[in-house]
C-alpha positions, 0 to 999 in steps of 0.5 A: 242890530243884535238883541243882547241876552241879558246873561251873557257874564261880564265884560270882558276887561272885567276879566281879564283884571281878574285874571291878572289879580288871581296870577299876581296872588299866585305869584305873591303866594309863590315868592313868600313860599321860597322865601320862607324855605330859602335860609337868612344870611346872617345879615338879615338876621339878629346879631350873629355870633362871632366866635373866632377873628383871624387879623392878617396883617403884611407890608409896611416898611419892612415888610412883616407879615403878623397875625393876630386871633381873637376868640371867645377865650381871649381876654377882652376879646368879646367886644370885638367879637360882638361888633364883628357880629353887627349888622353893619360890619355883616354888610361890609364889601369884601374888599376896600382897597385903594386906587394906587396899592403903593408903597410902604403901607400894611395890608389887612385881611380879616377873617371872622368865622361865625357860629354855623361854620360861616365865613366873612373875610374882608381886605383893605389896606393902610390909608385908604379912603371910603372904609367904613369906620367899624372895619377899622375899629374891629382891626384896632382892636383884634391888633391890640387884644388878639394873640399872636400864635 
């Protein structure tokens, strides 16, 4: 038998918790380094502030093409502005579209520019179902507010 020394240090799992604790704080300290200097979508942020809405609308049954503009100078066009800013219309899919495209039904793509210079454009069509309501409450309104130019 061996005589233990008495100083020996730790038991070896003893450090080897340590180890990984002092990696998972470095790890941690890492991540929160990275997150502080990487810039916030405007999704995870206070409303953003919308300042111009361009609508396009196309087909239907005759085929036209419109498009309608909203803008912080368009009578009653801030509403629709201040939705278009809202978290829940920031986290919309791109697209909405439905499983058979056909016949007769107007197609929309709607472009909202934000202060900063970003962009959200987001396209659906007429009768599809699963859109989330406030993309159609924003395409109602900017159709009834928004100029044609």
């Amino acid at each position: 038998m061996e005589a233990s020394t008495g100083d020996a240090g730790p038991p070896e799992d003893a450090m080897d918790r340590r180890t990984i604790t002092r990696k998972s704080f470095a790890t941690l300290v890492a991540a929160c380094a990275v997150a502080t200097l990487a810039p916030a979508a405007p999704a995870s942020a206070a409303p953003a502030v919308a300042t111009s809405i361009t609508l396009d609308r196309s087909g239907g049954f005759a085929g036209q093409h419109q498009t309608f503009l909203v803008n912080r100078s368009t009578p009653d066009g801030r509403p629709v502005l201040r939705l278009a800013g809202r978290g829940d219309f920031l986290r919309l899919r791109a697209s909405y579209l439905p499983k058979n495209p056909c016949c007769d039904r107007f197609e929309y793509r709607l472009t909202v520019t934000y202060r900063g210079g970003f962009r959200k454009t987001v396209s659906t069509v007429q009768g599809t179902s699963g859109v989330p309501e406030i993309l159609w409450t924003v395409i109602s309104d900017v159709e009834r507010v928004g100029a044609q130019p």
